[in-house]
C-alpha positions in Angstrom: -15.2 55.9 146.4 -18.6 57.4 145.6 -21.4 57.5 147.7 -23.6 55.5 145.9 -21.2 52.6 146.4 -20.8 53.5 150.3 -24.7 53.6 150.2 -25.1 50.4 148.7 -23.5 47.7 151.0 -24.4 49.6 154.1 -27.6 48.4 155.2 -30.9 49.7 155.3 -31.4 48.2 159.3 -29.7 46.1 161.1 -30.4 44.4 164.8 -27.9 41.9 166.9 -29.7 40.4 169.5 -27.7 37.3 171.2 -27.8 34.7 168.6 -30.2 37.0 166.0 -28.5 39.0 163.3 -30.8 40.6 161.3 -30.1 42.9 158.4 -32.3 44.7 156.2 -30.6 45.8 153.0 -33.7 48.1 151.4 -36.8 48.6 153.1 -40.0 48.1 151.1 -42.3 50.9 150.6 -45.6 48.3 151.0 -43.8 47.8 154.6 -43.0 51.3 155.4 -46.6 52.3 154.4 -48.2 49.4 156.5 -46.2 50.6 159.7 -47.2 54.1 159.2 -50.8 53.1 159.0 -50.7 51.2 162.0 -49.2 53.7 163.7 -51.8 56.4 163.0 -54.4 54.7 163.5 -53.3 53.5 166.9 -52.4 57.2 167.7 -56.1 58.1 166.3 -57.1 55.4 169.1 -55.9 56.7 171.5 -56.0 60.1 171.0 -60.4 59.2 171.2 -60.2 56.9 173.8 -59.2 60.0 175.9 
């Protein structure tokens, strides 16, 4: 098999919690940039509340 077809069905993210199965199969960029901008600006925060 290839990898592309490896890469494919295995997801992106996955979390099993009790009952909860999530799975992510391709994480969006509008996600992955709204996560990085919260990050930074709670670093920035914190980094000024010193």
């Amino acid at each position: 098999m290839s990898k592309t077809s490896d890469a494919a069905k295995a997801p992106a993210f996955e979390l099993r919690c009790g009952g909860l199965h999530l799975t992510i199969q391709r994480v969006p960029g509008w996600l992955l940039a709204t996560l990085a901008t919260a990050a930074s600006s709670g670093l920035a925060a914190w980094l000024t509340s010193r």
